[in-house]
N, C-alpha and C positions, 0 to 999 in steps of 0.2 A: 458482709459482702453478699450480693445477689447472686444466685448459681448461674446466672448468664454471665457477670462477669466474673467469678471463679471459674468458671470451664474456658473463657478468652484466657485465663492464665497458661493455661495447657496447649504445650504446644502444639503446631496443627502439622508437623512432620509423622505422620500417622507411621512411613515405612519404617521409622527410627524405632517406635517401642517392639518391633521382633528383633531388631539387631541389639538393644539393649538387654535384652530379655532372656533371645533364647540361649547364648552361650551360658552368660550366667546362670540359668537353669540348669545348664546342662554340667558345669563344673559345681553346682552344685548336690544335684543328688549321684552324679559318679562318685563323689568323693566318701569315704567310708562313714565321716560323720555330722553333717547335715545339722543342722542347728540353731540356737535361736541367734547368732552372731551373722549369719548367714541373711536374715530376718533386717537386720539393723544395717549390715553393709548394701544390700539391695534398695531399701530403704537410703539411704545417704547416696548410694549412683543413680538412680531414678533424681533426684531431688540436685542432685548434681545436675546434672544434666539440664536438668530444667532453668535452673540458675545461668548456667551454660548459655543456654538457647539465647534468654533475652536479655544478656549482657552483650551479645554477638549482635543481637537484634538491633539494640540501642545504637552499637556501634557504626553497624551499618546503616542505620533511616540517619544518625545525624549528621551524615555528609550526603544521604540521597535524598534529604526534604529539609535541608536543610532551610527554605525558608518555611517551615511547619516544625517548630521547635516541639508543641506536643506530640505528635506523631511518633516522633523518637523518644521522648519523655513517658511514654505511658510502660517501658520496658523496666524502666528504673527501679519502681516498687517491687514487682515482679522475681524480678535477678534477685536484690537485696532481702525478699523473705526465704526465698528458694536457698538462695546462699547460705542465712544463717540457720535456716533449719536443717541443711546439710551437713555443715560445721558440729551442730547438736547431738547429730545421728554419729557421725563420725570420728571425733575428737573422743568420746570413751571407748571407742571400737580401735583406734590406735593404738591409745594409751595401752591398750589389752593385746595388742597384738602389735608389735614396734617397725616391725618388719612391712606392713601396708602401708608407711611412709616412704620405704624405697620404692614400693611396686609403683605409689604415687607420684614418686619422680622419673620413673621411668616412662611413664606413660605422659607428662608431663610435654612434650614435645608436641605431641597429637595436638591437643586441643588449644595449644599456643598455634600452629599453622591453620587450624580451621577458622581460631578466630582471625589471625591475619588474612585470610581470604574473605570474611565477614566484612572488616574495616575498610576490604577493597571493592566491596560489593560484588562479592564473584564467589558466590556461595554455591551456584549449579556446576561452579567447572568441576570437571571429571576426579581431576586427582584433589580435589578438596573432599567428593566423596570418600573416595580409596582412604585416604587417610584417617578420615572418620572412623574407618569399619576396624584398623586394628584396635585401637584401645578397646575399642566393645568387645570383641573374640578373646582379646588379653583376659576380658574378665573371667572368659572360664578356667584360666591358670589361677587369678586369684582364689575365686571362689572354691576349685578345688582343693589348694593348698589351704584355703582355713580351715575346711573338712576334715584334715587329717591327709588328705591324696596327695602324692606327687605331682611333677609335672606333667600336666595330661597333655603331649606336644600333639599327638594323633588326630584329639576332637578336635582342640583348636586352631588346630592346622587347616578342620574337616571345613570347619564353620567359616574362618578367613576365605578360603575358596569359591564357599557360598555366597558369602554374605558381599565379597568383593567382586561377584559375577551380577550382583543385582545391581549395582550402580551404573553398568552401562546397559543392563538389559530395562532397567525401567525408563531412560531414558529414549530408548529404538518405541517404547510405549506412549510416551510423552511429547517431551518437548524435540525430541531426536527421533520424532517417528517419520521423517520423510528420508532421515541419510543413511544410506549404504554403508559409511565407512563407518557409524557405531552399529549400524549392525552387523556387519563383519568383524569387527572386533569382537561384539556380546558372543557370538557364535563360537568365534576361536578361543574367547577365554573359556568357555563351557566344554569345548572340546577337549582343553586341554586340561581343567578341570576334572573332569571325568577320570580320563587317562592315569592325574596324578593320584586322584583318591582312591582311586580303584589297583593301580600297581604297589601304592606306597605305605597306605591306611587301612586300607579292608574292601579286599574283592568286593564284599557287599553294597559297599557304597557305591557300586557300580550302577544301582536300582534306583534310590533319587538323585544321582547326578545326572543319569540317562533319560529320567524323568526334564530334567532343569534345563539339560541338553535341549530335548524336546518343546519345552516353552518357547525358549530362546529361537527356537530355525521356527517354529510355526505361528505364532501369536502374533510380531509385531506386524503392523498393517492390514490387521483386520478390524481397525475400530472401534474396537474393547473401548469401552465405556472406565474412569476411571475406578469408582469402586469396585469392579469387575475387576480390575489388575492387581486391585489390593488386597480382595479375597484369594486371588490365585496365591499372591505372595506369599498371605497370610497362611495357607495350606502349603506351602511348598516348606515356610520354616517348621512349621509345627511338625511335617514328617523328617525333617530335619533332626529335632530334636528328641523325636521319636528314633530314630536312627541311631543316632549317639548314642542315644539311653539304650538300647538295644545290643549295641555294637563293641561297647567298651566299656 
């Protein structure tokens, strides 16, 4: 395979690898014992994921080109290696741990509703985001719980907040940069965001929510270029997960 079309394999939702990433990081090294299982389940949700994307993909171009049968068909191989080398990662990672077959069906819901919004070509609506972002934050419960750690309800609660305040603030950036009513929403979730993490989780998180606050009232409508918004993002989780790892 050529490395041009091995990186078209990868998918091009660039904000998705911080939501995939940072909780998992983060219920990862809270947890007391961090390890090579940790390695092989990050390994099979990344890969997951991927598999994810262009099964949705598929689903959706073959009713929205539909008279362009390849268009849709170039997703097929795609989904199908991702798949079963996720399956490879994760089927002796079960076996070893029995328990991450219930987490699996718990979370099991989410990405049935995403891909139902995929099949309807309505992949930008708002609460298709929303729904996205808990299984990802869940994984910091996973992943601390393989560690040895309980359940860390605090960070993932910290990270659900975040990461569910980005879905309407990168939209007031975007495709929603001209409406009022998501950016009044982005604001009052941020507000209230703050509010909660700060009364409920740790005073301190009063310091990057008031930070995220801040993006949110002053950034959209200025133009930002879009890698410009992906760098901020990108710096907004990474203190994020600095935070956590700091905090708890």
């Amino acid at each position: 395979m050529s490395p041009k079309k091995a990186t078209a394999w990868i998918p091009d939702q660039h904000g998705a690898w911080a939501m995939l990433t940072v909780p998992f990081l983060a219920g990862t090294f809270l947890a007391p014992r961090p390890g090579r299982a940790h390695v092989l389940l990050l390994t099979a949700w990344l890969l997951g994921y991927c598999a994810l994307f262009h099964a949705q993909q598929w689903l959706r171009l073959r009713r929205a080109a539909a008279r362009r049968p390849a268009v849709a068909r170039r997703h097929v191989r795609p989904a199908v290696v991702f798949g079963a080398a996720c399956a490879a990662a994760g089927i002796p990672l079960a076996v070893a741990h029995p328990w991450l077959l219930l987490a699996g069906a718990a979370a099991a819901p989410f990405p049935a509703t995403t891909t139902w919004y995929a099949h309807r070509n309505r992949e930008r609506a708002l609460l298709n985001g929303l729904v996205a972002v808990v299984p990802a934050c869940g994984m910091l419960l996973v992943a601390a719980r393989l560690g040895g750690a309980g359940w860390l309800w605090a960070p993932a609660a910290a990270c659900l907040l975040y990461f569910a305040g980005t879905v309407p603030y990168v939209k007031t950036m975007i495709r929603e940069r001209n409406s009022r009513t998501y950016y009044r929403g982005s604001v009052a979730h941020h507000a209230a965001a703050l509010a909660l993490s700060a009364a409920f989780l740790s005073p301190w998180l009063a310091l990057p929510f008031g930070a995220y606050l801040a993006r949110a009232v002053a950034l959209p409508g200025r133009g930002l270029k879009v890698p410009l918004v992906g760098a901020v993002e990108l710096a907004c989780s990474t203190a994020l997960l600095a935070s956590l790892l700091l905090l708890f």
